[in-house]
N, C-alpha and C positions, 0 to 999 in steps of 0.2 A: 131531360132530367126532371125529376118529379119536385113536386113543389118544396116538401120537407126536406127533400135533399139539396134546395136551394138555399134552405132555410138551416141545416149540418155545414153546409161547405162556407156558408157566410158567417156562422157564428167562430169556426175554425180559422178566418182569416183576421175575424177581430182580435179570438185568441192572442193569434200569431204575431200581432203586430206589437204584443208586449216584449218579445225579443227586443226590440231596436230600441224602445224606450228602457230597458233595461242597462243596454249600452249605451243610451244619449239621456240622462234625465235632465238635462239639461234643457231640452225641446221643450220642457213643462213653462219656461221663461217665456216662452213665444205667447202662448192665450194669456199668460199675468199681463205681461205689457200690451195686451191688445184690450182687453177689458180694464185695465186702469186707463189707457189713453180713450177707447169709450166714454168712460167718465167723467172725464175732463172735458169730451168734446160735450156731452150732456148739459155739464153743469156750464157750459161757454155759452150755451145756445138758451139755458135756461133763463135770466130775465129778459132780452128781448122778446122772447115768446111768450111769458109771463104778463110784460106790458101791454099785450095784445086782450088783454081780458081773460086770457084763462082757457079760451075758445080754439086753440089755435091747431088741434087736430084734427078738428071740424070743420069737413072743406062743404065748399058749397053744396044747398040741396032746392034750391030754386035756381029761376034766370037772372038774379040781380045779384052784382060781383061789386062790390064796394072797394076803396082802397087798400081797406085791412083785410080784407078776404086777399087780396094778390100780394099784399106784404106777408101774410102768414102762408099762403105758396111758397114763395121764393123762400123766404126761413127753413121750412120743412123741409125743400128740395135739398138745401144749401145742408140742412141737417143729417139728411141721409146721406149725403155725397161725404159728409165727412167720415161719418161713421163706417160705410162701407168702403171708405177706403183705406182706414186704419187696418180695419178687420181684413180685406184684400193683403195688406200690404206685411202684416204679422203671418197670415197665412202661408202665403208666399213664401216667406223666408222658410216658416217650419216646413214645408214640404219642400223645399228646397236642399233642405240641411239632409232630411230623411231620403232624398236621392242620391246625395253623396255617399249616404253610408251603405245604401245598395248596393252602390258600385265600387264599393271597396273601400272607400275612402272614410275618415274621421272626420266627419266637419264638426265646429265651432258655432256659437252664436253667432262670432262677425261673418261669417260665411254664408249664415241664412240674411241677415242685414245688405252684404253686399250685394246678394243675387237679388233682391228684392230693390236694390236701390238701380241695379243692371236693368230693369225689368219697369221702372216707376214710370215712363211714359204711360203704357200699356195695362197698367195697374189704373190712373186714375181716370182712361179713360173707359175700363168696366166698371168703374166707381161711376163714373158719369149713368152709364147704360144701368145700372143696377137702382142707382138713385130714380133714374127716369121710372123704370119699372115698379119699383116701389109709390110714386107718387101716382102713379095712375092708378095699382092695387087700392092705396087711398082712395083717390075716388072714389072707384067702383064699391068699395066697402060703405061709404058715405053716402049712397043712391038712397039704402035701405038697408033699414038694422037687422034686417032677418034673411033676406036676398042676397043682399051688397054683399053681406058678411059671408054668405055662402060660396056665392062666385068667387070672391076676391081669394077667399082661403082656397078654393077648387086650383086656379089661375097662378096661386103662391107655391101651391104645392105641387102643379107641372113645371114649373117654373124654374124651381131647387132642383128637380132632378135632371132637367135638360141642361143643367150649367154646375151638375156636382164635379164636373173635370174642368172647369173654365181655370181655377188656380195653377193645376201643373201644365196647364199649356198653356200659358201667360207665365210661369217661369221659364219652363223649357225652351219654348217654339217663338215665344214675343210675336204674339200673332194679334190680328186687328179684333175686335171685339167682336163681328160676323165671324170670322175666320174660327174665334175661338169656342163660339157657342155652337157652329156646324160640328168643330172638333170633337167636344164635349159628347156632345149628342150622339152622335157614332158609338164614344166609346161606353155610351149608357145602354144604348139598347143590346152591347154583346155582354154587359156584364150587370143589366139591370137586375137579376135575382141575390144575387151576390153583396152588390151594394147595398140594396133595399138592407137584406137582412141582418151585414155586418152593422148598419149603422143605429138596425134597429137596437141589434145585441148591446151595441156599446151607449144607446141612448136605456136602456133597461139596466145596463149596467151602472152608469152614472145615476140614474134612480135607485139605485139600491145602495147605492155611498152617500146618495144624499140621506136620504131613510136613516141609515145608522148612524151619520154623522149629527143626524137631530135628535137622537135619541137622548147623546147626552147632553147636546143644548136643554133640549124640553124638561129634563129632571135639574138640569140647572136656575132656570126660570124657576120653576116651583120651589125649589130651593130659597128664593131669596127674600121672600119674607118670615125663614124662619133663623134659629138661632146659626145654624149651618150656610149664610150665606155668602161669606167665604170662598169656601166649595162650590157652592151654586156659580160664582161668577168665574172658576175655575171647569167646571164643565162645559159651563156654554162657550168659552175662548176653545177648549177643547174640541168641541161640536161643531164650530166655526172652522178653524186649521183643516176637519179630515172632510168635511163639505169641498170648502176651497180647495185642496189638494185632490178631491174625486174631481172633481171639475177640469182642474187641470188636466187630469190624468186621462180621462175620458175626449177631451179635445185632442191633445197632443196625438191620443191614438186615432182617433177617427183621421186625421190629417198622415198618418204616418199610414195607413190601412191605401188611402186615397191615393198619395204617391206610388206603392205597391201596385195597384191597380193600376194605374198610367203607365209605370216602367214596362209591366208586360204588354202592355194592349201597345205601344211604342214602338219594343225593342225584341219584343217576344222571349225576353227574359227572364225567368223565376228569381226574384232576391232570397239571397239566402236565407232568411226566416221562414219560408213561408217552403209548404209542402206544393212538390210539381204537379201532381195530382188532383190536388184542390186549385191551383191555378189553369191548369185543362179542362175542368170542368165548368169553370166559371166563365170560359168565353166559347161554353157550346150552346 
């Protein structure tokens, strides 16, 4: 299959996955409450980090490792562990939820909660693994600002795609974190064109919600030092709402595209939304 036609058949699956979110908008609740609980773990971890001097994403670049050097590790570590496993653990549920409806069924928010809480062993100990990986990306970024930076983003972004199935087989399968990154991996390289391009479509498409959604923040803004600014503070809450709501909209799908993608490469089943053709050709 030719490249453009990887690049037709993955923007048609991104399409496709506004079906389900049509029937579940509900799924849009899963990224709110992952990026508000983000925040919170942010702002939790913000003053002891803060107390550190300011410095504290700045991991060592000589051989002398001082006390606060290893207390600002241990924070960062402790800080991604949390983060990515909020984000794990919201995830989860949503692509959880969007299997059930695959398979016939109606799920609930509590349904993506419970599978996700069925599953929480195994959830935080990819948070553990994800954390480790990330703090070492740190490093390696922190060698050199021009190198480090290069590698580290080269290493971040093999990294994502070797583990973009780690969520549904850690819902599904409750497999060990080796187990689950072998799994993942398999199902990248039979649908790596597919995926790449779905997620690009729907990363270009949350960019073009953002875009319009700034449009009317930006004329709001300018707005407000004149007689009209009223209005002005009326556009930008505006410009804010359909921002937040592409965001949403955009997560929800890519996680609802993702489970699709697992279902067949699984069960070798087509979910009804999605055309059987375009799923044949994305695991040739």
């Amino acid at each position: 299959m030719s490249f453009m036609g990887r690049i037709q058949n993955g923007w048609s699956l991104a399409m496709a996955s506004f079906k389900v979110l049509r029937l579940d908008p509900e799924l849009m609740l899963f990224p709110l409450a992952s990026g508000i609980t983000c925040l919170l773990v942010l702002a939790s971890f913000a003053l002891p980090l803060v107390g550190l001097g300011g410095n504290y994403l700045d991991v060592i670049t000589d051989d002398k490792i001082t006390a606060t050097d290893i207390v600002a590790y241990v924070l960062l570590f402790l800080f991604y562990f949390a983060n990515y496993f909020v984000i794990i653990f919201f995830n989860s549920a949503l692509v959880s939820c969007a299997i059930i409806r695959f398979k016939g069924g109606n799920p609930t928010v509590m349904d993506g909660i419970r599978s996700s809480m069925a599953g929480i062993f195994y959830i935080m100990l990819w948070a553990l693994v994800a954390a480790t990986v990330g703090l070492i990306l740190k490093v390696v970024e922190s060698r050199s600002e021009t190198v480090g930076r290069i590698i580290a983003g080269l290493l971040g972004a093999a990294w994502s795609m070797l583990t973009y199935f780690v969520v549904p087989v850690l819902v599904v399968e409750h497999r060990t974190p080796w187990d689950a990154f072998k799994r993942s991996k398999d199902i990248m390289f039979k649908t790596w064109g597919e995926t790449f391009t779905a997620s690009f479509s729907l990363g270009l498409l949350n960019l073009v919600v953002v875009l319009v959604g700034g449009i009317p923040a930006v004329c709001g803004f300018m707005m407000l030092s004149t007689a009209a600014a009223s209005l002005g503070y009326v556009l930008i809450a505006v410009g804010i709402i359909l921002v937040v709501l592409g965001v949403l909209c955009t997560s929800a799908l890519e996680s609802i595209l993702l489970a699709g993608l697992y279902i067949y490469a699984e069960d070798g089943v087509v979910p009804d939304c999605y055309d059987q053709s375009t799923f044949n050709q994305a695991f040739k």
